[in-house]
C-alpha positions, 0 to 999 in steps of 0.5 A: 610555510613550514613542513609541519604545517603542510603535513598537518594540512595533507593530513586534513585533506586525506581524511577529509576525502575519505572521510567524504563518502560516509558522511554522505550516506549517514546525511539523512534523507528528506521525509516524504508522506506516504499512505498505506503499507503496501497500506495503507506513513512517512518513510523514505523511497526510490523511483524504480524500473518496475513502476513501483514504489518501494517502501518497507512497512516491517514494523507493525507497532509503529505503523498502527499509530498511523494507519489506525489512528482514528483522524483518519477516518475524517478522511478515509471514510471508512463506513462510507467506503464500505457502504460503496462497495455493496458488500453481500452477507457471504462475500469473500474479499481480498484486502491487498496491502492490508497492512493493520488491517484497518479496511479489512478488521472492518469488512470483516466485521460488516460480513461476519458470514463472508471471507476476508483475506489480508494480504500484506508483502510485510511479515511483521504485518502479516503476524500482526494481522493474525494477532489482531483476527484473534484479540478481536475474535475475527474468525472469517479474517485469514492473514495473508502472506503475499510476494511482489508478483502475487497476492496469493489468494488461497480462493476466489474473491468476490471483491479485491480491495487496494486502498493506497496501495497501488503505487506500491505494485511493480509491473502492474499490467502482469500483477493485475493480470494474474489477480483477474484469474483469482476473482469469481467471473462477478469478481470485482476490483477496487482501487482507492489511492491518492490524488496528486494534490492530497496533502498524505501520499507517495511524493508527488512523482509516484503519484499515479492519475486516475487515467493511468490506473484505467489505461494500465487495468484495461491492458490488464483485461479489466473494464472499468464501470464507476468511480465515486468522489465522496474522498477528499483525498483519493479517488475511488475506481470500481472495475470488473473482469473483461 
């Protein structure tokens, strides 16, 4: 073998290993379903140690192609959902991970005497929010701008509602036990997220049963009271404070 054809091939295999690395992380990632921002999408994500997984919805002109696009409502039943919840006239509820605000521009709506709070962890979906209350002339719905550890409800709710957002919370047991002090003593806590077999969601390992949502809202000092079936994609937990 000549020298010039062992230096061309030295050359080769350097590049080639430093070259490794960066390609690796430009590959692109397999695409996983997922469902709300904290709403309520496809994207990418990672397990963590907080049990949560992390997801970022920060573009609100691309996710409301999804979250509100009206096939979903075959699915998400939104005028039963509501209807379920047995909202009264001057209700105030917190919508967590509202993302859109698909949930919340409705109940807002559905109580124009009551509060709507949506909270979202995403700013660009907290603008968005805010800009929706008003083309829609949404006075009783207030933006929220929530972090990792809190929902920072300015009041307490009568009702908090998280519609596949669940999964999306870390440390569960702590969050949840600080949201207990912001319901009323009446106050109430949904929680609608999906099964394992739904063909939207989480992937399938971020998926978290019904059992554990029970067993992790009961450490947190709730009680559980109902569940509803009618979703075909989700379960639908209904809890109060301890």
């Amino acid at each position: 073998m000549s020298k010039h054809v062992i230096e061309a091939a030295a050359v080769v295999l350097t590049l080639a290993l430093l070259g490794a690395p960066a390609l690796r992380a430009q590959a692109p990632e397999p695409m996983q379903h997922e469902g709300q921002s904290g709403e309520h999408g496809g994207g990418h994500g990672a397990p963590s140690p907080d049990g949560a997984f992390h997801k970022r919805f920060d573009d609100a002109a691309k996710w409301v192609k999804k979250f509100d696009d009206p096939a979903r409502d075959a699915w998400q039943k939104p005028k039963k959902v509501i209807a379920a919840l047995r909202l009264s006239r001057n209700e105030r509820v917190a919508d967590i991970g509202a993302g859109t605000g698909y949930f919340a521009a409705k109940i807002a709506k559905r109580i124009p005497h009551g509060k709507v709070y949506a909270v979202d962890v995403e700013p660009d979906m907290v603008t968005y929010l805010g800009e929706r209350a008003q083309r829609e002339r949404l006075a009783n719905l207030t933006p929220v701008q929530s972090t990792a550890e809190s929902a920072n409800l300015p009041e307490p709710v009568d009702l908090a509602l998280v519609v596949d957002t669940f999964h999306h919370i870390g440390y569960r047991e702590r969050y949840f036990a600080a949201l207990k002090e912001r319901l009323t003593p009446k106050g109430r806590l949904v929680i609608i997220d999906f099964k394992a077999d739904s063909p939207d969601g989480p992937p399938v390992e971020h998926r978290i049963p019904p059992e554990e949502v029970k067993k992790e809202l009961e450490a947190a000092g709730y009680s559980f009271v109902k569940s509803y079936d009618f979703l075909p994609r989700q379960y639908f937990l209904v809890f109060e404070k301890q």
